[in-house]
C-alpha positions as CSV (number, residue, x, y, z in Angstrom):
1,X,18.9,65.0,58.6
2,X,20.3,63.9,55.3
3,X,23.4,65.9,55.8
4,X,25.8,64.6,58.0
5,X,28.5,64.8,60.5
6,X,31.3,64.5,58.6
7,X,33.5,62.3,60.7
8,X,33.1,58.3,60.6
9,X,31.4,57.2,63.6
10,X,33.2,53.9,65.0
11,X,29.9,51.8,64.2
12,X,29.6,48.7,61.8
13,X,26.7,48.6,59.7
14,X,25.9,45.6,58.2
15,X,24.5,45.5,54.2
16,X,23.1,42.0,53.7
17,X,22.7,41.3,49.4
18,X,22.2,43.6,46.8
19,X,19.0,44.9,46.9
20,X,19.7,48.4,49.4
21,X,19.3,51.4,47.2
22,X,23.2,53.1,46.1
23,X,22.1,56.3,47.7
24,X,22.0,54.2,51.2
25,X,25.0,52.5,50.6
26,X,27.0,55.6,49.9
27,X,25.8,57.0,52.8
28,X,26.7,54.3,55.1
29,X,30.0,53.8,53.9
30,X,30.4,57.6,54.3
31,X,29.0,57.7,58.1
32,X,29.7,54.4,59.5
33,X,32.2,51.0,58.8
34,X,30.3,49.4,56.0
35,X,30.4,45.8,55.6
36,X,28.7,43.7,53.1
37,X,28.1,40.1,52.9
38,X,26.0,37.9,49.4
39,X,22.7,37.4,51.5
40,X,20.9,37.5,55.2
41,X,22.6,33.7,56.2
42,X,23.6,33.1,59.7
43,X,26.6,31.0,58.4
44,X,27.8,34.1,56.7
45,X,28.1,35.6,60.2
46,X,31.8,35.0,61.3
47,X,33.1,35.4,64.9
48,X,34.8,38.6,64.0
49,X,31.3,40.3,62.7
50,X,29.3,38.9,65.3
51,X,31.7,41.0,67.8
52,X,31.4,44.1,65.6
53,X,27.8,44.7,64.4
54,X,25.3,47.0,66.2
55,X,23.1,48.0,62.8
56,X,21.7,46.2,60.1
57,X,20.4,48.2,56.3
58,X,18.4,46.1,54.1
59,X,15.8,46.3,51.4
60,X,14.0,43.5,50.1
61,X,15.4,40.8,52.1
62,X,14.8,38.5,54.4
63,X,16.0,39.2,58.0
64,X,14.8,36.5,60.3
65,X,15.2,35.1,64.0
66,X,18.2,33.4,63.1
67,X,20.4,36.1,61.5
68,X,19.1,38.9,64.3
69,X,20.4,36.1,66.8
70,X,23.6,35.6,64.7
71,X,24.4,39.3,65.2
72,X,24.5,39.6,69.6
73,X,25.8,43.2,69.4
74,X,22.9,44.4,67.1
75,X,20.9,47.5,68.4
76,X,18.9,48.5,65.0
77,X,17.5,47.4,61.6
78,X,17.0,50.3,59.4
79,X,14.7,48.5,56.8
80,X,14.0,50.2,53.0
81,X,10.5,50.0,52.5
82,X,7.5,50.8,54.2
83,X,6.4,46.7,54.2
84,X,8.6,45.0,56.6
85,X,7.1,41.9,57.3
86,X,10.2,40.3,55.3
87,X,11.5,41.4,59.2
88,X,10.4,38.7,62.0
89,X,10.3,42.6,63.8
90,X,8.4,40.8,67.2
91,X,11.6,38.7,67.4
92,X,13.8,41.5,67.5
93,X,12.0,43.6,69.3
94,X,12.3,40.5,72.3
95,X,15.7,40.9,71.8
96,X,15.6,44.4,72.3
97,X,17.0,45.4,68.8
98,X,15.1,48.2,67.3
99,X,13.5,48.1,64.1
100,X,13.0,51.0,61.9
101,X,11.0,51.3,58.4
102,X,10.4,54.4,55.7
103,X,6.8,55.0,56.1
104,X,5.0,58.8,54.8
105,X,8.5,59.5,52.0
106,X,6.5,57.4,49.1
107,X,2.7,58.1,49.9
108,X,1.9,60.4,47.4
109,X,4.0,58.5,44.8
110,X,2.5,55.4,45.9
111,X,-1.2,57.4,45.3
112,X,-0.7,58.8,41.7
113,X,0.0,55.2,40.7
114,X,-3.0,53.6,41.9
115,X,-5.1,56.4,40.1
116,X,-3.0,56.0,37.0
117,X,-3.7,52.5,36.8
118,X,-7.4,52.5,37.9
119,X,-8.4,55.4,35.0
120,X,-5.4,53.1,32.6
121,X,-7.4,49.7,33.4
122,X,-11.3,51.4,32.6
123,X,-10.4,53.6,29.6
124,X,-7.9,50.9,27.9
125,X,-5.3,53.9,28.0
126,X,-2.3,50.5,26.9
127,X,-5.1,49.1,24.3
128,X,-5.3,52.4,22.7
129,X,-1.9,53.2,22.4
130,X,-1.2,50.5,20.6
131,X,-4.2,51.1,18.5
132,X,-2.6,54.3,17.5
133,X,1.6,52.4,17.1
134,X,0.5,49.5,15.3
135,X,-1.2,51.6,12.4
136,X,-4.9,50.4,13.2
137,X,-6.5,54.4,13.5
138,X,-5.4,55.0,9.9
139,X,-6.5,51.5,8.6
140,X,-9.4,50.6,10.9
141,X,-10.8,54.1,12.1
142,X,-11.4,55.2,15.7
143,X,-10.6,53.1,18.2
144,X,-14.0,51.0,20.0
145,X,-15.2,52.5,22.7
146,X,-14.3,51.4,26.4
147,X,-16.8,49.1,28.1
148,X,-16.2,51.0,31.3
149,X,-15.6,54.5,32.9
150,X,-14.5,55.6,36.3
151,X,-18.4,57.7,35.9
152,X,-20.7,56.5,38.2
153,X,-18.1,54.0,39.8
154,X,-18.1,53.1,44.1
155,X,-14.5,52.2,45.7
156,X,-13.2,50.6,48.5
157,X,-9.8,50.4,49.6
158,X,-8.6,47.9,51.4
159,X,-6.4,49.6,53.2
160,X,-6.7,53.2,54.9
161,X,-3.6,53.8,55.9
162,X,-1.5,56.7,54.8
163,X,-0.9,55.5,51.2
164,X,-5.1,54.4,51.4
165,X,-5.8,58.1,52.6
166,X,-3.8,60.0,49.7
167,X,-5.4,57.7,46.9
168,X,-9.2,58.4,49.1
169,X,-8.4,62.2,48.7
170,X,-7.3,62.0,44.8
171,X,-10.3,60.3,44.1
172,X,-12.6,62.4,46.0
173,X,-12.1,64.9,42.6
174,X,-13.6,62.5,40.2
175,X,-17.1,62.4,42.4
176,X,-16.8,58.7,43.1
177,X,-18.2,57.3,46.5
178,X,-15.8,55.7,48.6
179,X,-15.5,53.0,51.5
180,X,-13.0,51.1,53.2
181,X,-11.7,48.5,55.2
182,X,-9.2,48.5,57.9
183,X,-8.5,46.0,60.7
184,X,-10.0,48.7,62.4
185,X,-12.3,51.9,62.1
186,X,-10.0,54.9,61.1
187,X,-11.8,57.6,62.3
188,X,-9.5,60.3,60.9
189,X,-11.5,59.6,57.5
190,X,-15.1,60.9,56.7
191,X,-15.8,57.5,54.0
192,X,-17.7,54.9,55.3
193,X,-15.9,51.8,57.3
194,X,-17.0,47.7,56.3
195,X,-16.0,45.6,59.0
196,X,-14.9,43.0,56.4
197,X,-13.2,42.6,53.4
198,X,-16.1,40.8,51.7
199,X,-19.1,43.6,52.9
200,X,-16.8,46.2,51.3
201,X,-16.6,44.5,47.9
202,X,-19.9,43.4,48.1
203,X,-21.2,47.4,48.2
204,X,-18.4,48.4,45.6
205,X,-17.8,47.5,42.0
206,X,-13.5,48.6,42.1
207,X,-11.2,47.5,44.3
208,X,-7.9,49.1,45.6
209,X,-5.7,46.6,47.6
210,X,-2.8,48.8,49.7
211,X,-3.3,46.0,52.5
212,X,0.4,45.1,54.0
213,X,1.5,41.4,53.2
214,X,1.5,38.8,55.8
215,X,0.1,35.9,57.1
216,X,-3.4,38.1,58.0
217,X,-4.0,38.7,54.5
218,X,-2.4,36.4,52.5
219,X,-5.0,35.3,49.3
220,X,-7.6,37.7,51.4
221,X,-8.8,39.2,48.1
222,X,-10.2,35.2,46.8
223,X,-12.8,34.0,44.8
224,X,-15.9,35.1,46.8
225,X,-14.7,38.7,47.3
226,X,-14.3,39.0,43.4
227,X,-17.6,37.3,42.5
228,X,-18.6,40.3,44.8
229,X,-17.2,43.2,42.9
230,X,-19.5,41.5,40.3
231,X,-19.3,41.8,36.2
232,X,-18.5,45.7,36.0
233,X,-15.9,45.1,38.8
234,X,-12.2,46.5,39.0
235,X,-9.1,45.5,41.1
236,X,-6.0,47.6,41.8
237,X,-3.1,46.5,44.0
238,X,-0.7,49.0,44.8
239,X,0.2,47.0,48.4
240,X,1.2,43.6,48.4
241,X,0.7,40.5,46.0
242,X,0.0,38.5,48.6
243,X,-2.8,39.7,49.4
244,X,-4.6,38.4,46.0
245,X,-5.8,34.7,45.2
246,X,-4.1,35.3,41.5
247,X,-5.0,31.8,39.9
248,X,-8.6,32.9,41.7
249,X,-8.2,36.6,39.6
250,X,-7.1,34.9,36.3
251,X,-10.3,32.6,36.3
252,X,-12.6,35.8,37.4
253,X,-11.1,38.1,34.9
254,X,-11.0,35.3,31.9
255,X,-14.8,34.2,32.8
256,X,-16.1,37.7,32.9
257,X,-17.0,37.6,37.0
258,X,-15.5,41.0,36.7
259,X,-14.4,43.7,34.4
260,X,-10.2,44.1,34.4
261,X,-7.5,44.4,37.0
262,X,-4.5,46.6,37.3
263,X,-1.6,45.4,39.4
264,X,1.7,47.1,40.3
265,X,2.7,43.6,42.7
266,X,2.4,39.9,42.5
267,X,2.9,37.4,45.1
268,X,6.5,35.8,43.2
269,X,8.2,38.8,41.7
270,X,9.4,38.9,39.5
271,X,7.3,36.0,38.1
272,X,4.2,37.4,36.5
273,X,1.8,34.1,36.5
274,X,1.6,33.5,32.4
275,X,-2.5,33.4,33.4
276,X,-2.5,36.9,34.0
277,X,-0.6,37.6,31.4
278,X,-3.3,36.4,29.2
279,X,-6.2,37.1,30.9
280,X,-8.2,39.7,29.2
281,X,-8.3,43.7,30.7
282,X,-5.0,43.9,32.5
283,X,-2.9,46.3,33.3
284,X,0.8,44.9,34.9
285,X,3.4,46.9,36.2
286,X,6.8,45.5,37.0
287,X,6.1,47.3,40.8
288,X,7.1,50.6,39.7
289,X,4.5,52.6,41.8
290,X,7.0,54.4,44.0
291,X,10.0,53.8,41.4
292,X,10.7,57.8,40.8
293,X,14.3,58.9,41.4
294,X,12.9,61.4,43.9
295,X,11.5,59.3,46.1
296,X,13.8,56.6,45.7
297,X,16.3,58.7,47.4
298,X,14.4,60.0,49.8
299,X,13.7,56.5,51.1
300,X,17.2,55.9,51.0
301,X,18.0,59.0,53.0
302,X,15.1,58.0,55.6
303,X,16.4,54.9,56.3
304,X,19.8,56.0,56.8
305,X,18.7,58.8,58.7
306,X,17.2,56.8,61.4
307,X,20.7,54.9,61.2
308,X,22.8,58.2,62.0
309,X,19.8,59.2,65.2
310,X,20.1,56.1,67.0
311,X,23.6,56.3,67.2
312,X,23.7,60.1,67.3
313,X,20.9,61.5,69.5
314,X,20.3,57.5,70.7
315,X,16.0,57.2,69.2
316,X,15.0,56.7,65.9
317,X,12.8,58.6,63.4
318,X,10.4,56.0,62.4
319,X,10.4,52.8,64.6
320,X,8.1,50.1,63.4
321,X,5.0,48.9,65.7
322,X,6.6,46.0,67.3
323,X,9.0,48.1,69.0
324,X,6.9,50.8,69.8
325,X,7.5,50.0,73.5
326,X,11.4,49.1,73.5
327,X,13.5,51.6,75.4
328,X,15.8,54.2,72.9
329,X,19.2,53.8,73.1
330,X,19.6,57.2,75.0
331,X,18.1,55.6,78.2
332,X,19.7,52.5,78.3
């Protein structure tokens, strides 16, 4: 639905901060009144914008109760991002104001990634390179070889969702054995379901985190579920930093409770904690696993496109779970 009517529609969409993609920008301003204000603040709200605005695009910002009840003429919040828990989503959806995300358009991105950094974290890919740059092949010969291989390895993800299930099938090519751990039993996957977080690392030795953040599994990935990866063990996050204990990583990584980690998220970006940092076998992305221009824009175009149906054919494209149950705007 990327293309678009080409008149305005008489709609005010309200662009909270900096943070929304240009792409989604220039399509707003080109489909609907565009307004923009510094940040998500209630007192930012005057009388005038209350009265006007019936949708809200945002990426990467905080949307809570407060500025969804600053806004009384809001009907939808088309959110950038497949995570959304920066939304307080149950309070909208109380107020019947739906919420929308971008889920499936950066799966496969999102999967190459993960793999990248998991084979980059065992084989030293960054170590190597530099090996090569800094001059040592010519003056100290070959460079060592890597403690660890992705051979022989067993994997759970923590996570087997759509992103979880793309990274499960990639891997499935390299003969590895694979488990997971969901909130629940997914049974659209043949691998084998732990009903905790701690029996699936304890019967693994690598780790893939694409767990959404929130108060449910905040830290979940701690001390005890590391000491249970054991010495040869690996961590990848590709979901949320949140979801890792990182002063609890640093101290595993630096005393050898397990092998490396490789991490495309951290709970306070962009602050990198200096411990990991300088904790030995890392790999650290600045959050770049879905960062292509391709499917940058076509998250952009999702979450305008669920803009333009709601007010077009009154439903959106991808409504989030909170408001699975609220009515569409065509039957209200």
């Amino acid at each position: 639905m990327s293309a678009e009517h080409p008149a305005r529609r008489d709609v005010t969409i309200l662009v909270p901060g900096t943070t929304l993609h240009p792409h989604a920008v220039a399509r707003i301003d080109g489909a609907f009144r565009l307004v923009r204000i510094e940040r998500a603040d209630p007192a930012l709200i005057t009388p005038q914008l209350a009265g006007q605005v019936q949708g809200v695009a945002a990426a990467s910002t905080t949307l809570d109760a407060a500025f969804i009840d600053a806004l009384p003429k809001l009907e939808i919040i088309g959110y950038f991002g497949m995570g959304y828990e920066s939304v307080d989503a149950a309070h909208a959806a109380s107020r019947g104001v739906m919420v929308t995300n971008t889920p499936d358009v950066m799966n496969e991105e999102v999967a190459d990634v993960a793999v990248g950094l998991l084979l980059s974290c065992v084989r030293e890919f960054a170590k190597a390179e530099q090996w090569l740059r800094d001059g040592s092949w010519k003056s100290k010969g070959s460079y060592p070889l890597s403690a660890a291989t992705l051979r022989g390895r067993s994997i759970g993800i923590y996570g087997m969702g759509r992103i979880g299930t793309a990274i499960a099938r990639r891997l499935e090519a390299f003969g590895v054995t694979i488990g997971y751990h969901n909130r629940s039993r997914n049974d659209s996957v043949p691998y084998r379901y732990y009903p905790t977080l701690l029996d699936l690392a304890a019967s693994v030795d690598t780790l893939i985190s694409v767990a959404p953040g929130g108060p449910s599994t905040e830290k979940a990935i701690n001390a005890e579920v590391l000491a249970a990866l054991g010495p040869e063990g690996v961590v990848v996050n590709v979901g949320r930093g949140s979801t890792i204990d990182e002063a609890a990583l640093a101290e595993a990584l630096t005393r050898g409770i397990i092998r490396g980690a490789a991490l495309d998220v951290f709970a306070d970006e962009p602050n990198v904690p200096q411990a990991l940092l300088d904790a030995p076998n890392t790999v650290l992305l600045p959050h770049i696993a879905s960062a292509s221009r391709r499917t940058r824009q076509a998250v952009a175009d999702l979450c305008v496109d669920n803009l333009v149906s709601w007010f077009d054919d009154g439903r959106p494209l991808t409504s989030v779970r909170e408001c699975a149950g609220l009515p569409t705007r065509a039957s209200r």
